[in-house]
Structure formats: C-alpha cells, structure tokens
N, C-alpha and C positions, 0 to 999 in steps of 0.2 A: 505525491502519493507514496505510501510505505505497505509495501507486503510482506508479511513475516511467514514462516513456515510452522504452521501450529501442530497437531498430533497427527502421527504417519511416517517420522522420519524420513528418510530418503525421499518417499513417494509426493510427502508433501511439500520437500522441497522443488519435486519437480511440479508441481500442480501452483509452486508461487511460477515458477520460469513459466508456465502456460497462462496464468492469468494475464502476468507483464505481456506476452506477447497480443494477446485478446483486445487489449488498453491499448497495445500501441497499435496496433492493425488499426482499432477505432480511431484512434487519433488523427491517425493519419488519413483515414479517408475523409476529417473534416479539416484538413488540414495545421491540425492543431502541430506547434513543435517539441519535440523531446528531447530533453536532458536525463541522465541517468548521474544522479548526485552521488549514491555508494550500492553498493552491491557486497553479498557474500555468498562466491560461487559454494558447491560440493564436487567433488568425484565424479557423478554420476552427469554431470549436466545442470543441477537443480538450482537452486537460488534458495538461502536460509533467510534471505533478505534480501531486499532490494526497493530504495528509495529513487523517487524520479521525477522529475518536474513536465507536465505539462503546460503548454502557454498558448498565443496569439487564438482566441477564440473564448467562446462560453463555457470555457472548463468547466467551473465550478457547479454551472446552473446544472448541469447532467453528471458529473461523475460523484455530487455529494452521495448519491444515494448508492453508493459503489460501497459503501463504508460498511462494516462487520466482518462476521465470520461466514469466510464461503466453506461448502463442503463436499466434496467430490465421493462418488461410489464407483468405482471402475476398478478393472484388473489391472496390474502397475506390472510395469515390462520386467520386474523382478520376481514374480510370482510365478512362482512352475506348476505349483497344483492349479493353476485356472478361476481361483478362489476371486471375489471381489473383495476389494478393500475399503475404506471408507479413512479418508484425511480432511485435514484443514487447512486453509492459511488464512490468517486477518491483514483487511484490507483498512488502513488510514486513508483519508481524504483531506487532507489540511489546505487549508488559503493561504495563499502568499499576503504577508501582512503588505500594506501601503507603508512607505518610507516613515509617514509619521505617527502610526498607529502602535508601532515597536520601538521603544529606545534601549539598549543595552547599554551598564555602563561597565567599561573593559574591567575595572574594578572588580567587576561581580561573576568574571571568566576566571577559569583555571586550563591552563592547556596544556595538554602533552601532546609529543612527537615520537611516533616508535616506526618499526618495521612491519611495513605493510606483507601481507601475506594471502596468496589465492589458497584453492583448494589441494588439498595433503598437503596444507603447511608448508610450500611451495615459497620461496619471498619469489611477488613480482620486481622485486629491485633490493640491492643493499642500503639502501640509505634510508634515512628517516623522512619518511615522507607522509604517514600515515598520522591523524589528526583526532585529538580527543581533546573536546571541549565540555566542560560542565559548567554551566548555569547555577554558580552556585546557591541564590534566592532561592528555585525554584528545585533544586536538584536532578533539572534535568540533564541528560548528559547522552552526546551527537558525540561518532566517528564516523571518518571517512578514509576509503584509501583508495578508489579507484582512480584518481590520477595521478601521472607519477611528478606532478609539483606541488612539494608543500603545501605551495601560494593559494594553488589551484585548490585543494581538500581544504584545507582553512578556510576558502570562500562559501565551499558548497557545505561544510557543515556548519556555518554561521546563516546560512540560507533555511537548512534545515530546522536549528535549534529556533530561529526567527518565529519560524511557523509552529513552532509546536508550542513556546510560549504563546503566540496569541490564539492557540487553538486551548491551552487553560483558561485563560484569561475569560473566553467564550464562555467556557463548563462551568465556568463559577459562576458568570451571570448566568447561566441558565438556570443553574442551582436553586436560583437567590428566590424564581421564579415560582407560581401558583402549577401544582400536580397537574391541573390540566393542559396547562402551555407548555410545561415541561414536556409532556408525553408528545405533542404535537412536533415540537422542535427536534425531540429525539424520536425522529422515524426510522434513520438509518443508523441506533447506535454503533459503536464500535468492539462491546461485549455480544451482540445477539448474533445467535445465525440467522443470518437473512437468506441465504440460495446454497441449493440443493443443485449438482450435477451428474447427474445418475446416465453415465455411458449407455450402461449393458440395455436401460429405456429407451433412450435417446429422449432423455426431460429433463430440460431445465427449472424447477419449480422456486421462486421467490416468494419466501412465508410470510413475509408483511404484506402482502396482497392474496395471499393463498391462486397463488396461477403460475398454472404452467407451459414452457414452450417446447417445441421440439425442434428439431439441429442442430443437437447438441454442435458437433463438430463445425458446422458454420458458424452458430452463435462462438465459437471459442477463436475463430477464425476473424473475429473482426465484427461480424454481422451482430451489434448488440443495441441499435438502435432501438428497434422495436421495446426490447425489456426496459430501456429506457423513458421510454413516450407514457408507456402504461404506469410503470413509478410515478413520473411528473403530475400526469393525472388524476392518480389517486392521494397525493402530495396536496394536490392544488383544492381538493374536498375536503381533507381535514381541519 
C-alpha cells in the first residue's frame, strides 16, 4: 500500500501518518503482518509518504477498495483561529505480483545510490544507502531509504517497482476493456475521492456508496471493518 500527502501540506501530511496508523491497527487485529518498505517523515510528525506491505491473510479481497483520494475536515493542531480545514492524501492498493507473473530484466534497471535523509534534511547515516531504481520500459521510477543496508532498500524498492509494474500492466487490460466492465472494475479508482472524514460531525461518509458512519475517532483507531463489509457488498451487486 502507498499513501501520499496530497493538498493541505503539513496537515496532510499528518492525516497520511493517521491513515497508516488506521491500516495497521486493522491489520493487526486480523492478524495480518506489516512491513514498512519506505517512508518520508516531516517536522511535524507527518508522513509525505509512506509505502508498506501488508501479508499472511485476505489482504487484498478487503483493502482493494481502500484505493483513492480520502479527505479529512477537521481543525489541524496548527491552527489558532479554530478554523476547519479540509486535506487529502491518496491511497494505492497494489498486489504483490506472483514470482511468475513479473519478469524484470536487469538490463532494463538504472540504479542510483545517494544519501538517505529524514526530516529537516537530517542524514539518518553518512553513507549511500538510499536506493533509486527506474524502470526504464515503463518509466517508472521507486526510492527507498528506510533501512540502513543498501541490500535491504534495493530489495524493498524492487518489491515496490514489482508491484506497480503489474498494477499497469492491470490498467491497460482494463483499458482494452467495454465502458461498462470498465466502470465496474474501476470502483475504487485511484483519481476519485472516495471518503470524507469530517471530525467536527463525527462522519465518516464514502461517496461510491453515498453512506455514512459515525466514530470517527474509533473508525480511525482501527475499527474499519464495518465500512469495509458495506464496500464488499455493494461490490458484489454491481
């Protein structure tokens, strides 16, 4: 999964750090396991990003529909007039490809090694450890620096880039596809906002289903089954 911090600065960055926590609370209460493949803290606490793997369990069947643009209304701990704000971050949902479903050939990599760096440009280490791989076919292009071996960021952004190649490779076949299959497969795009988190309510509303929950605070706390169940079901009629 990949959370970026979309418009809100600061605030959004801290609303990607509350989503990750939301995900992994869930995770964990199904016992799912987590890896944290790269991250880019801020100052404040936030996350600008943050890619992570989830595993041992039905991942994919429930957090596909986790995919778009969420969007929060709440007052951000920076705010002194009391004012609400309103941020975003987009949320990726990508499949871990099967060993044979991806072939990369090294040929078709470009890789850099620089200086990994937290937040205020900070290095967490002097060495090159921090990892830039482009795809050059597709022009997609994975960094990583959260761990401090090479070896280790080399693996996790060839994990990364794995999955985002065969999450194009998806988009084309769907592409290739009739407007009405299309619409149907793209339920949870990756451009639409899909959820609304409105504090100062206490309502969660998801607009591909027009419904809304309340607990905010528990739903963000882990408890997100339920919005889950209702997705799958209205998934499962189209």
């Amino acid at each position: 999964m990949e959370i970026r911090a979309g418009v809100g600065g600061e605030e959004a960055a801290l609303f990607v750090r509350d989503l990750f926590k939301m995900y992994s609370k869930y995770g964990s209460s199904l016992g799912w396991r987590e890896t944290i493949l790269n991250s880019h803290p801020t100052e404040m606490g936030g996350l600008k990003e943050l890619v992570f793997e989830l595993k041992n369990g039905d991942v994919f069947s429930k957090m596909q529909y986790e995919a778009g643009v969420h969007r929060v209304q709440r007052i951000p701990k920076t705010e002194k007039a009391g004012r609400i704000h309103t941020s975003t971050a987009s949320v990726a949902v990508l499949r871990k490809p099967e060993k044979t479903e991806i072939k990369i050939n090294p040929q078709d990599l470009k890789t850099d090694f620089y200086r990994a760096s937290g937040a205020g440009g900070q290095y967490v280490n002097k060495r090159m450890t921090a990892v830039r791989v482009t795809h050059l076919p597709s022009g997609i292009v994975v960094t990583c620096q959260t761990e401090r071996s090479q070896q280790q960021n080399k693996e996790n952004a060839m994990a990364i880039l794995e999955a985002k190649i065969l999450e194009k490779k998806e988009i084309g076949e769907i592409e290739k596809l009739g407007k009405e299959r299309r619409e149907q497969i793209g339920f949870a795009k990756r451009c639409e906002k899909i959820r609304t988190y409105n504090f100062p309510q206490d309502r969660i509303t998801d607009h591909r289903i027009q419904k809304s929950w309340h607990d905010v605070e528990g739903i963000m706390e882990g408890k997100l089954e339920k919005i889950i169940k209702d997705l799958k079901k209205q998934s499962s009629k189209s």
